[in-house]
Backbone as CSV, one residue per row, in Angstrom:
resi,resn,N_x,N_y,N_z,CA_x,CA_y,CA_z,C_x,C_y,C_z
1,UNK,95.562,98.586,108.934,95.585,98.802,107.492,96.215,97.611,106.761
2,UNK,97.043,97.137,107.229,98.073,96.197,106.714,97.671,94.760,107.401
3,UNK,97.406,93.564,107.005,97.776,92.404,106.963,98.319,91.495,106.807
4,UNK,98.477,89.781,106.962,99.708,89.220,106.235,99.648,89.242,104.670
5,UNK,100.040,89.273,104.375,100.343,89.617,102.571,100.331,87.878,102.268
6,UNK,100.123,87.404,100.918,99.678,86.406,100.443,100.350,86.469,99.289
7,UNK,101.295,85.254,98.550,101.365,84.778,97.721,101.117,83.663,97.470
8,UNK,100.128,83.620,96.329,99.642,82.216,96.110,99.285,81.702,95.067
9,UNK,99.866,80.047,94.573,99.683,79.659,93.162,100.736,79.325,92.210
10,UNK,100.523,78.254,91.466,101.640,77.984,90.581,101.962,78.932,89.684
11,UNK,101.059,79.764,89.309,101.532,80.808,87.848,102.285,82.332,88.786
12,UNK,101.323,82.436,89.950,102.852,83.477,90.315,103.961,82.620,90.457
13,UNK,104.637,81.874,91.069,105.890,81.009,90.903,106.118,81.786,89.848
14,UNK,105.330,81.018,88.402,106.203,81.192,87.304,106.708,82.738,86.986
15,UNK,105.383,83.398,87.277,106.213,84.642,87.329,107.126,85.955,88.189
16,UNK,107.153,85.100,89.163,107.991,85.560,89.982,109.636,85.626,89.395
17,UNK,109.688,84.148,88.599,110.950,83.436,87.703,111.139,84.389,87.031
18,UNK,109.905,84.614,86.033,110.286,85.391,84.888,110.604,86.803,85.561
19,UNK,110.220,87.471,86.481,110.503,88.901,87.102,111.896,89.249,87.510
20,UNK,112.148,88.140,88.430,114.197,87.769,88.258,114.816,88.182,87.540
21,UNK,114.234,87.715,86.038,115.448,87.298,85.093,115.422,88.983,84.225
22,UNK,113.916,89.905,84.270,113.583,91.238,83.707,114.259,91.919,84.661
23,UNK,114.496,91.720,86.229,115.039,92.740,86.930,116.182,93.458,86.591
24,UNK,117.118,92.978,86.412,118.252,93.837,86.351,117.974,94.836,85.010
25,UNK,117.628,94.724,83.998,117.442,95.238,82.699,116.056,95.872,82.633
26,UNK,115.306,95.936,83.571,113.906,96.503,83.297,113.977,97.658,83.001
27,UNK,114.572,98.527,83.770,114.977,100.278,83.913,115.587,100.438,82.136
28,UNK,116.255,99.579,82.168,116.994,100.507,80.463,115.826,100.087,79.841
29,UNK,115.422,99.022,79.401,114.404,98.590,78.812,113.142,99.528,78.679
30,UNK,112.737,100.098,79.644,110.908,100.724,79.526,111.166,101.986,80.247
31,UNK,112.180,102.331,80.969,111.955,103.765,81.462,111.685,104.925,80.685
32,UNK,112.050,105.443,79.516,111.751,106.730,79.163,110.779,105.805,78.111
33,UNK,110.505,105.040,77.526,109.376,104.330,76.646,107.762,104.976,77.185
34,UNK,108.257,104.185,78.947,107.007,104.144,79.556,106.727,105.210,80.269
35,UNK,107.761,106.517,80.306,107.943,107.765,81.590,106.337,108.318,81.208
36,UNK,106.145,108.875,80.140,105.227,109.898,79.934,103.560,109.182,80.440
37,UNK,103.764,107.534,79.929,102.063,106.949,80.535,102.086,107.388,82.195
38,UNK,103.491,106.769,82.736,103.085,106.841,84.226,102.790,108.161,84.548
39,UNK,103.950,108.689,83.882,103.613,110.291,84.770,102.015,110.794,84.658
40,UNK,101.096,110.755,83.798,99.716,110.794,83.598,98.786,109.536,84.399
41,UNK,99.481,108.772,84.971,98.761,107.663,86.023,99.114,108.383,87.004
42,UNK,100.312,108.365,87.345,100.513,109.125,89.158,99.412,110.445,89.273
43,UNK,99.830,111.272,87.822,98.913,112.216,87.938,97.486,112.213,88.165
44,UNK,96.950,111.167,87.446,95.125,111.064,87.824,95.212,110.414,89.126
45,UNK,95.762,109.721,89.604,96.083,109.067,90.805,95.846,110.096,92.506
46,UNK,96.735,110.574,91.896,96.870,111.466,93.128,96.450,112.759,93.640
47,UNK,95.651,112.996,92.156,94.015,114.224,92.323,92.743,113.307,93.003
48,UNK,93.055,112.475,93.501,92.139,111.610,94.166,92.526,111.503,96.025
49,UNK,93.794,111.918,96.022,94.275,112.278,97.408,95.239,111.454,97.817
50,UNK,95.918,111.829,98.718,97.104,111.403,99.198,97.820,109.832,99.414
51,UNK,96.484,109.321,99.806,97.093,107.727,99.853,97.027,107.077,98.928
52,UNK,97.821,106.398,98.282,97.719,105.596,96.891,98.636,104.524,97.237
53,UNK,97.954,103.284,96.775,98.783,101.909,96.402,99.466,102.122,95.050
54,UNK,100.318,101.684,94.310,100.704,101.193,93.688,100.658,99.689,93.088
55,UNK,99.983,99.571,92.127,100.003,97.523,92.428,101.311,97.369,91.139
56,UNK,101.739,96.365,91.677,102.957,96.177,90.677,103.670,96.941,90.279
57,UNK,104.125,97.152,91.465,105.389,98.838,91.680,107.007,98.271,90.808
58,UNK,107.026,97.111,90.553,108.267,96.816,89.769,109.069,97.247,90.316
59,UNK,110.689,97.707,89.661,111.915,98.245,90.633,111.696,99.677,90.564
60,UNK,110.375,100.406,90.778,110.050,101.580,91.330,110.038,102.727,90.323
61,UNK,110.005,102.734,88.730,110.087,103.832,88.291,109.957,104.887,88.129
62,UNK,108.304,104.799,88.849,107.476,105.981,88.368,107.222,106.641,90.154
63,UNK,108.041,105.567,91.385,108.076,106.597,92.815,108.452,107.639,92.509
64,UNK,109.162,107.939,92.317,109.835,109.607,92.164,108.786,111.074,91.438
65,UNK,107.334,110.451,91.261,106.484,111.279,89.958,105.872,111.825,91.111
66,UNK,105.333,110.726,91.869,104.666,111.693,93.146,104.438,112.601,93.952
67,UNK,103.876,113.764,94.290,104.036,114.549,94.740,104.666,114.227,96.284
68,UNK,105.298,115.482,96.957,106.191,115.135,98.151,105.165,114.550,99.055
69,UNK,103.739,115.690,99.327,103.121,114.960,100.678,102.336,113.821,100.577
70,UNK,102.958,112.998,99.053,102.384,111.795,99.176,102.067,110.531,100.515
71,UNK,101.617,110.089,100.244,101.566,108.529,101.130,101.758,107.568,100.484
72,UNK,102.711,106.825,99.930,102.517,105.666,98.723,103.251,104.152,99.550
73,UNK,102.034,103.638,99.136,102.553,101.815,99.229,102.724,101.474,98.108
74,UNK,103.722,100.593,97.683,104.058,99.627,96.425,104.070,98.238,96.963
75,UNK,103.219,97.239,95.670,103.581,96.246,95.932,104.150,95.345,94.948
76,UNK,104.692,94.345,94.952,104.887,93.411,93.635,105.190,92.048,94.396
77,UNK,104.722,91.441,93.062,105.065,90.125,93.139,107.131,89.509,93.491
78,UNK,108.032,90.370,92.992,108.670,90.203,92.776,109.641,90.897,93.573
79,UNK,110.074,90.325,94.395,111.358,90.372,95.098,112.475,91.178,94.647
80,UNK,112.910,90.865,93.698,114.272,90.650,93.156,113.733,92.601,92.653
81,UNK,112.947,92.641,91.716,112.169,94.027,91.385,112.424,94.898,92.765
82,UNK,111.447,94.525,94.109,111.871,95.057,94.969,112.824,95.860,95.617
83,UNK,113.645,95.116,95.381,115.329,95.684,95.861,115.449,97.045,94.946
84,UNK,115.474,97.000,93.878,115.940,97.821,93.149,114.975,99.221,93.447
85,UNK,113.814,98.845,93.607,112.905,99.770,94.178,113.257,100.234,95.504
86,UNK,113.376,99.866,96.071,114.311,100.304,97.833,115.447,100.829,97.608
87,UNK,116.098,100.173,96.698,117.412,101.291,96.491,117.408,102.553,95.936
88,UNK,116.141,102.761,95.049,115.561,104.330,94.660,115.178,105.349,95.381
89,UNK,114.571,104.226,96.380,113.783,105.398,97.392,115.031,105.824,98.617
90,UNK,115.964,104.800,98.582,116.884,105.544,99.886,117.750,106.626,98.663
91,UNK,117.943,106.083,97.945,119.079,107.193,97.007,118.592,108.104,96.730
92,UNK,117.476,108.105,96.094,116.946,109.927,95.853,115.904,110.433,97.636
93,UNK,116.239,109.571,98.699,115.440,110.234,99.387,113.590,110.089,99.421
94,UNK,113.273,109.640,98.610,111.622,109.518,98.442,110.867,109.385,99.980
95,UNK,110.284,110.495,100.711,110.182,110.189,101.838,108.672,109.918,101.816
96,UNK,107.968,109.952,100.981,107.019,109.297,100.495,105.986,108.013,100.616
97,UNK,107.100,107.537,99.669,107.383,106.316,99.868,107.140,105.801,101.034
98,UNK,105.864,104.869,101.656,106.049,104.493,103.109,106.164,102.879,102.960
99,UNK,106.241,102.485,102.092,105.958,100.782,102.480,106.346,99.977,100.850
100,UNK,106.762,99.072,100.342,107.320,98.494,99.319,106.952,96.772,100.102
101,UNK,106.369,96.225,99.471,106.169,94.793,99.932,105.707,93.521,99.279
102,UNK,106.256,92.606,98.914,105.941,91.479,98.074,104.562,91.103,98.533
103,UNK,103.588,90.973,97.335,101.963,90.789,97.485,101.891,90.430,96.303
104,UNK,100.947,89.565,96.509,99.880,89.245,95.437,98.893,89.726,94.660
105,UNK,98.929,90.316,93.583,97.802,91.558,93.786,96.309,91.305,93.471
106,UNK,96.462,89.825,93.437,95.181,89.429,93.790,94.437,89.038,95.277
107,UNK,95.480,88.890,96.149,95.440,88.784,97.389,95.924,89.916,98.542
108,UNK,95.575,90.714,98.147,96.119,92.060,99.057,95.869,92.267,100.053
109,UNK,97.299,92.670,100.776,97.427,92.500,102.437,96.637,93.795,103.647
110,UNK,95.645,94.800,102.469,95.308,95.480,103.035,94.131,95.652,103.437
111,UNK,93.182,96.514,104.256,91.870,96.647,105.049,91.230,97.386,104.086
112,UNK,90.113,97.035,104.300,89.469,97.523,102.936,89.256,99.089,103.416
113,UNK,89.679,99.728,102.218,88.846,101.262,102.311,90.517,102.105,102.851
114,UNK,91.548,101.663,102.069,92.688,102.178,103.430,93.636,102.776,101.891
115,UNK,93.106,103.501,100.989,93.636,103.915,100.174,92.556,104.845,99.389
116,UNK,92.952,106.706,98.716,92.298,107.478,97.969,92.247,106.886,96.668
117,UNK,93.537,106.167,96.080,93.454,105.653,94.946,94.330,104.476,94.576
118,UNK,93.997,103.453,93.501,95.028,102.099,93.310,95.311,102.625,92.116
119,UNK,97.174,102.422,91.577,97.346,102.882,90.442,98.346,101.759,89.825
120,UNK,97.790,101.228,88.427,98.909,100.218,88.223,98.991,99.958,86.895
121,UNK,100.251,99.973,86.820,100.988,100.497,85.574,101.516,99.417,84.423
122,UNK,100.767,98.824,83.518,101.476,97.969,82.526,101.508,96.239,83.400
123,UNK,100.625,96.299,83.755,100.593,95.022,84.735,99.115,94.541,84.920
124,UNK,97.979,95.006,84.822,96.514,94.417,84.500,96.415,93.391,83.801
125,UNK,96.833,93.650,82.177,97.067,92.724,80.997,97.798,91.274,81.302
126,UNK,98.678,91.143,82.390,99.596,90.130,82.823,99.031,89.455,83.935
127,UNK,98.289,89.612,84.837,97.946,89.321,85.871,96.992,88.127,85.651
128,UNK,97.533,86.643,86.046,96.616,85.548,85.319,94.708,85.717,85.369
129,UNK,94.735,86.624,86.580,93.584,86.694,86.885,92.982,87.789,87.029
130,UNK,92.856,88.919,85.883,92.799,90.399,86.201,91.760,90.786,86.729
131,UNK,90.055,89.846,86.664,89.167,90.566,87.297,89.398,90.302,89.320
132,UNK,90.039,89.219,89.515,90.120,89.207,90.762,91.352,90.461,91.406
133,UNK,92.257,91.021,90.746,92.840,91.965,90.852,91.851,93.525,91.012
134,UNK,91.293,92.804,89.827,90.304,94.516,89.729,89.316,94.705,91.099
135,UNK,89.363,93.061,91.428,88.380,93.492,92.463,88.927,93.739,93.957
136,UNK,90.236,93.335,93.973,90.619,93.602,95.052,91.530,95.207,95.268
137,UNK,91.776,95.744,94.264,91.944,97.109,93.967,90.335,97.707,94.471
138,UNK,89.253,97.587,94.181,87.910,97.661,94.377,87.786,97.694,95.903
139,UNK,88.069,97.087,96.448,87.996,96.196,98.175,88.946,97.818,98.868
140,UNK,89.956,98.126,98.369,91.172,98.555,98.966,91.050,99.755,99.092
141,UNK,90.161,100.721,97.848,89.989,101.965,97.472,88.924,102.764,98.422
142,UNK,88.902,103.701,98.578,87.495,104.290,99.318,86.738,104.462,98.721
143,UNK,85.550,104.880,99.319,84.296,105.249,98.247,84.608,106.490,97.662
144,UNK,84.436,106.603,96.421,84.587,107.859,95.473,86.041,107.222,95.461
145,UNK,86.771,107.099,95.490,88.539,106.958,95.280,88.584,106.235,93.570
146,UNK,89.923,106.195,93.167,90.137,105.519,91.892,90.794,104.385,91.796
147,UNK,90.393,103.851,90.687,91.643,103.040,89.821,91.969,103.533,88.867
148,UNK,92.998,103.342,88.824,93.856,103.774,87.568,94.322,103.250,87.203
149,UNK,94.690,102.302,85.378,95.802,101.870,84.746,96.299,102.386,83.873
150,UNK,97.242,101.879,83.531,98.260,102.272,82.982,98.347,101.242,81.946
151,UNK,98.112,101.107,80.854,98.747,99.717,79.523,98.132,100.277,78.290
152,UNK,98.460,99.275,77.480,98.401,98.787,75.976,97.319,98.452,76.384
153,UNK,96.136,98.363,74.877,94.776,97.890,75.474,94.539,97.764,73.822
154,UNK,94.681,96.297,73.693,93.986,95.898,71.894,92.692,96.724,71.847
155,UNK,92.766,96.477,70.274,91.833,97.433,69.532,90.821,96.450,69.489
156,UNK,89.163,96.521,69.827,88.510,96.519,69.448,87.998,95.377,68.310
157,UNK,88.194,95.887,67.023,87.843,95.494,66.077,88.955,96.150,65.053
158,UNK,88.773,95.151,63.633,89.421,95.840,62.576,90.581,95.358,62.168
159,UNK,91.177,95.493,60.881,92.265,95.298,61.124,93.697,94.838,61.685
160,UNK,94.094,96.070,62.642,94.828,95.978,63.660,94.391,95.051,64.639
161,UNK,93.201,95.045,64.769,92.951,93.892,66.269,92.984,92.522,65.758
162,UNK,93.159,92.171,64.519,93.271,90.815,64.009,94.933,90.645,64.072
163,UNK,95.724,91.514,63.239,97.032,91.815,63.425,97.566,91.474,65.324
164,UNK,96.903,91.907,66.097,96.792,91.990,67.349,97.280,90.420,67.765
165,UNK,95.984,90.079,67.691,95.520,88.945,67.882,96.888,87.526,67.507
166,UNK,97.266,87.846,66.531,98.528,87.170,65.687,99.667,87.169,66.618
167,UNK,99.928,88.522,66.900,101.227,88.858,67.404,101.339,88.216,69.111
168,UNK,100.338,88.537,69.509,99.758,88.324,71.030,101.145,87.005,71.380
169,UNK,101.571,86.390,71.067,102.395,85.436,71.424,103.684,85.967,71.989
170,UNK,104.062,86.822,70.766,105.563,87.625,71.059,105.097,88.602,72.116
171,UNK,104.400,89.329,71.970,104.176,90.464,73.252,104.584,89.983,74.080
172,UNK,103.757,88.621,74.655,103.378,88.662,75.667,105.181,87.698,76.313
173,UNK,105.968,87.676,75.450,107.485,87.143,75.777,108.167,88.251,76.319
174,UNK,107.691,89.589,75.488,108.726,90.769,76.672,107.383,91.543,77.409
175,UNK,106.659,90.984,77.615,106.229,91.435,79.183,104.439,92.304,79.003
176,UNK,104.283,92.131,77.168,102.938,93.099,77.027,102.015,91.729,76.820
177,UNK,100.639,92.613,76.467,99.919,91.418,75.833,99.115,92.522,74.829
178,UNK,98.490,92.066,73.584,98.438,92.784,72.604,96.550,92.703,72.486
179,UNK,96.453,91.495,72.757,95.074,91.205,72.534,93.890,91.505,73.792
180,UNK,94.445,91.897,74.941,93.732,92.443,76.025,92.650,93.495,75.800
181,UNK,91.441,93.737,75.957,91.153,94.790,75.238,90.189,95.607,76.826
182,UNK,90.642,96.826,76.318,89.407,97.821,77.436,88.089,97.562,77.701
183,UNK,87.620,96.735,76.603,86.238,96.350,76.988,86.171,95.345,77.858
184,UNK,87.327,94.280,78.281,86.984,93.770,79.356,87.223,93.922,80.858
185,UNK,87.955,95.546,81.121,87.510,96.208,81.971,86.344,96.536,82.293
186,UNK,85.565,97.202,81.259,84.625,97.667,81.385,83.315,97.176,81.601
187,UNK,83.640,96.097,81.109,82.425,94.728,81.550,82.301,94.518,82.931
188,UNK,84.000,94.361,83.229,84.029,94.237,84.699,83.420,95.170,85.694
189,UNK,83.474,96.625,85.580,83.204,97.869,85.982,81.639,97.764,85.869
190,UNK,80.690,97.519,84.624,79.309,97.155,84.815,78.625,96.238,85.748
191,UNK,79.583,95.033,85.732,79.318,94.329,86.728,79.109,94.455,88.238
192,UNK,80.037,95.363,88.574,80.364,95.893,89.779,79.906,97.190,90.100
193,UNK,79.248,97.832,89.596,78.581,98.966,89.893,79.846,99.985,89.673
194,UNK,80.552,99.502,89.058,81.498,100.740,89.127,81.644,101.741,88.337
195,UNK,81.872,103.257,88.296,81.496,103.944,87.053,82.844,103.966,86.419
196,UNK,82.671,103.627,85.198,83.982,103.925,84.137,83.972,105.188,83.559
197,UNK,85.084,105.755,83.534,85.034,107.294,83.192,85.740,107.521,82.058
198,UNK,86.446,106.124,81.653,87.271,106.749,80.339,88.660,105.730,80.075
199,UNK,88.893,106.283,78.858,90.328,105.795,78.148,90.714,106.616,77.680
200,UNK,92.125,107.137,78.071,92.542,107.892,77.096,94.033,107.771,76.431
201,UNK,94.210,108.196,75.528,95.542,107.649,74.427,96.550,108.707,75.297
202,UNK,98.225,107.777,75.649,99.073,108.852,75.500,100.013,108.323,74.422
203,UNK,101.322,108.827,74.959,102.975,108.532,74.698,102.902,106.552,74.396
204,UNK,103.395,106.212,73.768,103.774,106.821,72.085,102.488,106.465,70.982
205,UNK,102.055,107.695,70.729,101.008,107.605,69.847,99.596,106.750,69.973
206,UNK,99.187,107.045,70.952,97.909,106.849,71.992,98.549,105.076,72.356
207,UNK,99.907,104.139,71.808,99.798,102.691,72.153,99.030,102.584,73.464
208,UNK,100.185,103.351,74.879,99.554,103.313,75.836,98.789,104.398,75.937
209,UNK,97.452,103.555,76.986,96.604,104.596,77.422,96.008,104.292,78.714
210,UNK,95.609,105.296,79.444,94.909,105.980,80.734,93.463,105.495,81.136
211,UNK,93.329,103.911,81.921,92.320,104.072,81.964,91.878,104.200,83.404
212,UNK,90.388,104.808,83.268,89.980,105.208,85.419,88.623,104.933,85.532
213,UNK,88.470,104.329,86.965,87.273,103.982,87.098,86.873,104.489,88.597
214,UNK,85.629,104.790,89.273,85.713,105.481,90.360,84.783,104.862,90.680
215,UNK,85.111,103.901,92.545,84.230,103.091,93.339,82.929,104.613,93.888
216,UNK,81.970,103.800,93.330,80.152,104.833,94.386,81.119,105.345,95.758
217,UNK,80.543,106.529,95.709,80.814,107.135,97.060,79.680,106.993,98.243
């Protein structure tokens, strides 16, 4: 199931840096902000069955949402994130929890087909290279299994998506990006034969939302 894991490239470097310096403060920062999206990711996640990746498990917030007879791997880029995630799972016990491991999540250390669902949370939008992510979430999942994210997803058109568009600088300094939009998931998902099933608005006031896509069975 497992392989050597891969990090690779000057822009993870850079953000490996920047993940350091968010670690210690991430938890006060986005935990109850972000509780209610994840808990509705783990949830579509894991009506898909027991084994689930995590991509960009960060210092572990949303382990604890999972149901007990889970199977969950986490991965991240980030080390330093890591720890703090290992220290969750021995302190509350998460027996779950089977594996936490620095990866690339464009380069993933796993066999294809060795997961019910990939679920990843506020981290698509950031990923220098999100369709090669999407596709290796794609590679990892079984047939019929999911993806699931979890983010902010610019608007479209209008208004706000020009507003968007403006701001996109600052977002993307504490960790969002504003101008990302669902349609270029979904492009991706056409491309790939994959069926897109949806977006949906949560917590706080549809910002974040739920999106899932399900590899042909």
């Amino acid at each position: 199931m497992l392989s050597e894991p891969q990090v690779t490239g000057p822009s993870t470097v850079l953000m490996r840096k920047a993940y350091a310096r968010w670690a210690p403060v991430y938890d006060v920062v986005y935990d109850k902000l972000t509780e209610p999206a994840a808990r509705a990711a783990v949830r579509a996640a894991a009506a898909c069955g027991p084994r689930i990746l995590e991509a960009g498990v960060g210092t572990g917030l949303s382990l604890g949402y999972y149901p007990t007879g889970s199977f969950v791997c986490g991965v991240d880029l980030s080390e330093d994130m890591l720890k703090r995630a290992r220290q969750k799972v021995r302190r509350r016990g998460l027996a779950h929890v089977r594996g936490l491991q620095v990866m690339d999540v464009c380069h993933l250390g796993y066999s294809d087909a060795s997961f019910d669902a990939v679920v990843a949370q506020f981290l698509i939008t950031l990923v220098p290279d999100p369709e090669a992510a999407l596709s290796e979430f794609l590679r990892v999942v079984r047939p019929g299994g999911e993806i699931v994210l979890a983010n902010h997803f610019g608007q479209t058109d209008g208004p706000v998506a020009r507003v968007e568009e403006i701001v996109a600088p600052l977002c993307t300094k504490i960790g969002w990006s504003s101008d990302f939009k669902s349609t270029r998931v979904e492009a991706w998902a056409r491309r790939n034969g994959v069926e897109f099933i949806g977006v949906a608005p949560t917590f706080p006031g549809g910002f974040f939302k739920i999106l899932r896509m399900r590899k042909p069975a």
